[in-house]
C-alpha positions as CSV (number, residue, x, y, z in Angstrom):
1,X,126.9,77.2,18.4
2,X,123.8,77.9,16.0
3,X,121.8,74.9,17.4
4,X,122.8,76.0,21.3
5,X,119.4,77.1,23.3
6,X,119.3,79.7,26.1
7,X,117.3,78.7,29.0
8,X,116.3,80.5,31.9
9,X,115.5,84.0,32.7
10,X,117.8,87.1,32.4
11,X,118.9,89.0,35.5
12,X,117.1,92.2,33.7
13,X,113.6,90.1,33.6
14,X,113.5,88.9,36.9
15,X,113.8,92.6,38.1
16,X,111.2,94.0,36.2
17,X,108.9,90.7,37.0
18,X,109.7,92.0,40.6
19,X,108.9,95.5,40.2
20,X,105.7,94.5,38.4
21,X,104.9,92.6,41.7
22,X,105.8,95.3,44.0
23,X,103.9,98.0,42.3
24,X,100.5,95.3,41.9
25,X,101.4,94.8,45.9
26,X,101.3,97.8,47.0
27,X,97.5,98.6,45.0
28,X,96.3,95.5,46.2
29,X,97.4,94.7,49.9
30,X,95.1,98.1,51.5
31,X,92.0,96.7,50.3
32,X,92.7,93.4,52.1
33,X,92.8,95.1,55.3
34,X,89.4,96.2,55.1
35,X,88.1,92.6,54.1
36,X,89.3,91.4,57.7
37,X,86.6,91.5,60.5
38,X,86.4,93.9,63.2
39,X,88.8,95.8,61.4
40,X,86.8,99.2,60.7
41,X,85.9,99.1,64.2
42,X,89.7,98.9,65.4
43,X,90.4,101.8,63.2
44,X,87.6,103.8,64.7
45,X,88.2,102.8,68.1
46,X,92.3,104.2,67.5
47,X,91.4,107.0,65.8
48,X,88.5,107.6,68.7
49,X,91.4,107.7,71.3
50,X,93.8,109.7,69.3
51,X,91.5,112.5,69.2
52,X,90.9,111.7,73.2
53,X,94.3,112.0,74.0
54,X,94.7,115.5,71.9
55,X,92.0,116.7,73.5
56,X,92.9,115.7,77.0
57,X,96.4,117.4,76.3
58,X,95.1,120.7,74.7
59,X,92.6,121.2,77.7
60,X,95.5,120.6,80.2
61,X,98.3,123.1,78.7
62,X,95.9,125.7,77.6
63,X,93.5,125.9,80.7
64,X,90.5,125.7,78.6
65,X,87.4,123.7,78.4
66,X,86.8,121.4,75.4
67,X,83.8,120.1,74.1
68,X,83.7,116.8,71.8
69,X,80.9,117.4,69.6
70,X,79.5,113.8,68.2
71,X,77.2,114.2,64.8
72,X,75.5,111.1,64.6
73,X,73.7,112.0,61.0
74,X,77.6,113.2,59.3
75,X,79.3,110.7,61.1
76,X,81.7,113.1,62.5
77,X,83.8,113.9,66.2
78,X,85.4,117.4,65.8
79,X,86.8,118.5,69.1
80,X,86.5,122.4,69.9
81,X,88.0,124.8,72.6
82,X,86.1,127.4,74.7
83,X,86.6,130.3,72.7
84,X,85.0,133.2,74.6
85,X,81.4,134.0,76.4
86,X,78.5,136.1,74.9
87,X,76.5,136.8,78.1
88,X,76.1,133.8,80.1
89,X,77.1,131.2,77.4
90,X,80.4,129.9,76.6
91,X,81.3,129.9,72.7
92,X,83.3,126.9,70.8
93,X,85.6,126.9,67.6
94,X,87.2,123.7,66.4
95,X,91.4,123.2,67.2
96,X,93.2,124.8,64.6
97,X,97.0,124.0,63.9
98,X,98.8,123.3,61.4
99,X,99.6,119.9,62.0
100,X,96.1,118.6,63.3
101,X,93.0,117.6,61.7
102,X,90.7,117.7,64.8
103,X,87.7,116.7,62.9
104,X,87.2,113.0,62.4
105,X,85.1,111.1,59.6
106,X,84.4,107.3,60.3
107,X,83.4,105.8,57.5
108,X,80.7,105.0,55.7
109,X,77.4,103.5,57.8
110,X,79.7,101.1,59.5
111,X,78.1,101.9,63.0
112,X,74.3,102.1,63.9
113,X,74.7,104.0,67.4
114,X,71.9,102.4,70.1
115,X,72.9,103.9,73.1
116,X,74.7,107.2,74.3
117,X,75.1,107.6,77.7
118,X,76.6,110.8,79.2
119,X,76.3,110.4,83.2
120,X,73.1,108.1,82.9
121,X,71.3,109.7,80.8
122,X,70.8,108.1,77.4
123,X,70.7,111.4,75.0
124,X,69.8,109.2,71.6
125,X,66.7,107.9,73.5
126,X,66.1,111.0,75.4
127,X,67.0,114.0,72.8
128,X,66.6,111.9,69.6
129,X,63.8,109.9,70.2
130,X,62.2,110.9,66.2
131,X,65.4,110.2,64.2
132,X,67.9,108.6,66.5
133,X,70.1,111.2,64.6
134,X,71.7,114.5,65.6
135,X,74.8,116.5,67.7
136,X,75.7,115.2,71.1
137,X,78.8,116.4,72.9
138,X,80.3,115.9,76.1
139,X,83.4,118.4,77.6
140,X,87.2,117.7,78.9
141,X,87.7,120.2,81.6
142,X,90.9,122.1,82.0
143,X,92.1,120.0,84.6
144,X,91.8,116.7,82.6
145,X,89.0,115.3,83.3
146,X,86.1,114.5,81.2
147,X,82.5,113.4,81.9
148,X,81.5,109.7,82.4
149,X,80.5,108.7,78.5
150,X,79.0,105.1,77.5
151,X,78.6,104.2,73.9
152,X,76.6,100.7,72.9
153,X,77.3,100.8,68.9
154,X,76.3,98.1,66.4
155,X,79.3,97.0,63.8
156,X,76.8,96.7,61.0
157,X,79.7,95.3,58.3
158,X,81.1,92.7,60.6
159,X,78.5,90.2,60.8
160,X,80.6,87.8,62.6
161,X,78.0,86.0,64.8
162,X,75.0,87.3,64.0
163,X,73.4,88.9,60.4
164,X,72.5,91.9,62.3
165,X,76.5,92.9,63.1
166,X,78.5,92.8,66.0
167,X,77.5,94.9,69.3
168,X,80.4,96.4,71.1
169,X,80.7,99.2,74.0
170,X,82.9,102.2,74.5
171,X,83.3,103.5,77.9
172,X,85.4,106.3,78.4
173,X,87.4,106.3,81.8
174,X,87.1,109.8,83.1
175,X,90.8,110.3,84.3
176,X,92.6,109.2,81.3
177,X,90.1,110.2,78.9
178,X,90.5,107.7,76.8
179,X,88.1,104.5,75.5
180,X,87.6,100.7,76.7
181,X,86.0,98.1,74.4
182,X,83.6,95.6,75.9
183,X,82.0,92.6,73.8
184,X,78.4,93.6,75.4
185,X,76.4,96.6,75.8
186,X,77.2,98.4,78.6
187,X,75.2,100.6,81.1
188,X,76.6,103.7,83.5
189,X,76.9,102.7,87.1
């Protein structure tokens, strides 16, 4: 038996070739997700509607008005309760629990935001004019229902069709509170 060869692998190497493969797998597949088009703006839209759908329920059980406070510039949504009056204005905190993070980052400058309609008023071109930049909110009453809100936003990474990203709309049906995606720009009716 000195001149007999072994060939093939043992049972021992083929497991750690796997577990070399599973550990590269599960470092590399996340950043594959983010290479797909449209995919930031999925996430954003889901997460958008997540924090809809809290909101809608908190103002509902606790009979108090909510305000979702948009920051343009930090590219934030934090969604706040009425917390008390101080004369004839009514004060806001953010939702606190222990098991919800009601502030919201999206990420990065993924979204240029053209057109923010609460009712039919655009507040970017009417409030913002200067910088295009700044807080806008709009509020959830205890009841459910929330004001009519149009968002035109520009996809800057996704520059599917055109170089300048892709345009999308967010219009957020007042009764369910939550957010519809439209391939065009939208304006309130």
């Amino acid at each position: 038996m000195l001149g007999s060869r072994r060939h093939g692998f043992t049972f021992l190497e083929i497991i750690i070739v796997v577990a070399i493969m599973g550990i590269l797998a599960t470092f590399i597949a996340p950043n594959f997700r983010n290479l797909l088009p449209g995919y930031s703006r999925k996430q954003f839209i889901a997460k958008l509607n997540g924090l809809m759908r809290v909101a809608w329920h908190d103002a509902v059980v606790t009979h108090k008005l909510h305000k979702v406070l948009f920051d343009i510039e930090k590219r934030t949504v934090d969604i706040q309760i009425e917390s008390g009056k101080q004369g004839d204005e009514i004060k806001f905190s953010s939702i606190k629990t222990p098991f919800l993070n009601s502030l919201y980052q999206w990420p990065d400058d993924n979204f240029e935001f053209k057109n923010f309609y609460i009712g039919n008023r655009d507040e970017i071109t009417s409030a913002f004019k200067s910088t295009g930049k700044g807080k806008i909110w709009y509020f959830i009453t205890p009841d459910g229902l929330s004001q009519p809100v149009t968002l035109n936003i520009v996809d800057i990474k996704d520059t599917g069709a055109s170089s300048q990203g892709v345009q999308f709309s967010l219009v957020l049906n007042p009764f369910s509170v939550q957010f519809k995606e439209y391939d065009v720009f939208q304006k309130p009716k």
